[in-house]
VEXLOGU-893986 format. One record per residue (C-alpha): residue in one letter; x, z, y. Coordinates in steps of 0.2 Angstrom, whole numbers. Layout:
BEGIN
<rec 'A', <X, Z, Y>>
...
This chain:
BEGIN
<rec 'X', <66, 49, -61>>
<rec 'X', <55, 39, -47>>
<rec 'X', <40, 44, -42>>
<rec 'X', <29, 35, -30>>
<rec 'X', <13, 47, -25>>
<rec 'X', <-1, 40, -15>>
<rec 'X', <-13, 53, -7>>
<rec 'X', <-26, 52, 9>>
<rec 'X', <-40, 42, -1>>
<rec 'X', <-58, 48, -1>>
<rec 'X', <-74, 41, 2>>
<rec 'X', <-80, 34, 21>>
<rec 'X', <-93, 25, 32>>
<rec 'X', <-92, 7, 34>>
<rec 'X', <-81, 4, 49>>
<rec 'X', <-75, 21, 47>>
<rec 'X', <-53, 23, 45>>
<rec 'X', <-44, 32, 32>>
<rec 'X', <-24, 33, 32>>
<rec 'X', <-16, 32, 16>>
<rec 'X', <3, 39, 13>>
<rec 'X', <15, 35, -3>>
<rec 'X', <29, 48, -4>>
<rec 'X', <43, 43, -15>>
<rec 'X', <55, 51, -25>>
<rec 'X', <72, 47, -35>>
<rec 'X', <76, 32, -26>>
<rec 'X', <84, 28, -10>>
<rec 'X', <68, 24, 1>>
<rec 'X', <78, 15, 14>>
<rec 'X', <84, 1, 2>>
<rec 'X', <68, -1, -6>>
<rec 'X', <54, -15, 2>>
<rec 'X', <37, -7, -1>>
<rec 'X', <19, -12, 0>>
<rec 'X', <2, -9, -5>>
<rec 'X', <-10, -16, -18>>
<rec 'X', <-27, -12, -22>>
<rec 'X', <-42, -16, -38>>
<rec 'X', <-58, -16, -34>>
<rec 'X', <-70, -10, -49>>
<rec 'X', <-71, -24, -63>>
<rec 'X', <-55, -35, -54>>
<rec 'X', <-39, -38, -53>>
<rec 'X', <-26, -30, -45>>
<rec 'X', <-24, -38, -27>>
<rec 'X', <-9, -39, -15>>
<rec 'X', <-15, -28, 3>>
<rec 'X', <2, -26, 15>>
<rec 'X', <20, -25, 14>>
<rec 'X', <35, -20, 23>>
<rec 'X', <53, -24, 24>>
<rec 'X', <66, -10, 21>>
<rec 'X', <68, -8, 42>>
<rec 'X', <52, -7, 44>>
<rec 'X', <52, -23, 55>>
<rec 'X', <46, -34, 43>>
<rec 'X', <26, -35, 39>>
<rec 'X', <14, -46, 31>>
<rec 'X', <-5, -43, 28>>
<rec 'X', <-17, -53, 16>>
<rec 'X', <-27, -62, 28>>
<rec 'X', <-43, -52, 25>>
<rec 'X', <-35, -35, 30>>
<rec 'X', <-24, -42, 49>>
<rec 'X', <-27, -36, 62>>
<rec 'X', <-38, -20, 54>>
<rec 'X', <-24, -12, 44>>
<rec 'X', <-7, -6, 48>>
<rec 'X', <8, -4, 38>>
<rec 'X', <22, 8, 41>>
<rec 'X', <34, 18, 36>>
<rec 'X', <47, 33, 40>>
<rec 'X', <63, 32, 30>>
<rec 'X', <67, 51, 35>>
<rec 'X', <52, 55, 27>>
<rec 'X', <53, 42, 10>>
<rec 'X', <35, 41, 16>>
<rec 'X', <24, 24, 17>>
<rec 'X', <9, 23, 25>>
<rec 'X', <-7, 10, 27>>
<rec 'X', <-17, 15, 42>>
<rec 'X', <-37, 6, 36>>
<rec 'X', <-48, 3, 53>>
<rec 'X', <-66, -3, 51>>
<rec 'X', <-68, -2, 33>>
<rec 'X', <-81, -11, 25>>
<rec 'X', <-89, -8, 7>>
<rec 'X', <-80, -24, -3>>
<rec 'X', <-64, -14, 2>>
<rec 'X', <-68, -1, -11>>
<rec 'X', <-55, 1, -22>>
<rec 'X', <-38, 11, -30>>
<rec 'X', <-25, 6, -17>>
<rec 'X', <-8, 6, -27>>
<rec 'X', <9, 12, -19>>
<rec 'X', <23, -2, -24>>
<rec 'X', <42, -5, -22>>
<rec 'X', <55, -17, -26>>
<rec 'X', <75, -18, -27>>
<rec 'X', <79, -27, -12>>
<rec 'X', <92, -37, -22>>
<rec 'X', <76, -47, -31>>
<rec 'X', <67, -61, -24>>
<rec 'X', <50, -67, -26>>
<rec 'X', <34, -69, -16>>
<rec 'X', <27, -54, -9>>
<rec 'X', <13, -53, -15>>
<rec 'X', <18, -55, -33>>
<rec 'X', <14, -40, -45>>
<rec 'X', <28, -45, -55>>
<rec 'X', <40, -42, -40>>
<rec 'X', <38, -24, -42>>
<rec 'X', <49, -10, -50>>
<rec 'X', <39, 4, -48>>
<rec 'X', <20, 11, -46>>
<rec 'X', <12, 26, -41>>
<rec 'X', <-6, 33, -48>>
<rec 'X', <-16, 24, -35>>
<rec 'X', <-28, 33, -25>>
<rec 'X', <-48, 31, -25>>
<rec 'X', <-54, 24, -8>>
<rec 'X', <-73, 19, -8>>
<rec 'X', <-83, 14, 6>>
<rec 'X', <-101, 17, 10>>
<rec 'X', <-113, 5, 19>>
C-alpha cells in the first residue's frame, strides 16, 4: 500500500520559514517525480513545486521562486519544501504528490498524479 505523509506544518509570522517533509511508503521513491500542491480556504487546489526523480529537475509556480525550495533524499523516501518569507495569502493545506515516471503530462496538472497524502495545515499570520 502507498502512503505519502506530510508533516512540519503549523502556524507562523509573516516572513517567517517553515519546512515541510512528505515521507512515503510502498513505492520505490527513486522512480517516482514528486511535488507539492496547496488549497487555500474556499479554492482550488493549486500546483506549488516539483522535482524530478534525481532530484536535478525543479520547477516552482512563479509566486513561490526564489522563496521556496524543493528537495528531496531518495535514501530517506523523504521530500521536502523549504517556505522562506511566508506571507499570509500562502495559508493553506500543502499537499504531498507523486506520479509514475512512465506518464506524461504538464507538471502542474492535478491529473498527472497517482498518489496523495493528507495535506498538512500551514497558516500564516500577518
Amino acid at each position: 500500500q502507498v502512503r505519502l505523509v506530510e508533516s512540519g506544518g503549523g502556524l507562523v509570522q509573516a516572513g517567517g520559514s517553515l519546512r515541510l517533509s512528505c515521507v512515503t511508503s510502498g513505492l520505490t521513491f527513486s522512480n517516482y517525480p514528486m511535488a507539492w500542491f496547496r488549497q487555500a480556504p474556499g479554492e482550488e487546489r493549486k500546483f506549488v513545486a516539483y522535482i524530478g526523480w534525481s532530484g536535478y529537475s525543479t520547477h516552482y509556480t512563479d509566486s513561490v521562486s526564489g522563496r521556496f525550495t524543493i528537495s528531496r533524499d531518495n535514501a530517506k523516501n523523504t521530500m521536502y519544501l523549504q517556505k522562506n518569507s511566508l506571507q499570509p495569502e500562502e495559508t493553506a493545506v500543502y499537499y504531498c504528490a507523486a506520479h509514475d515516471a512512465d506518464r506524461s503530462d504538464s507538471v502542474t496538472a492535478e491529473k498527472l498524479y497517482d498518489y496523495w497524502g493528507q495535506g498538512t495545515q500551514v497558516t500564516v499570520s500577518s
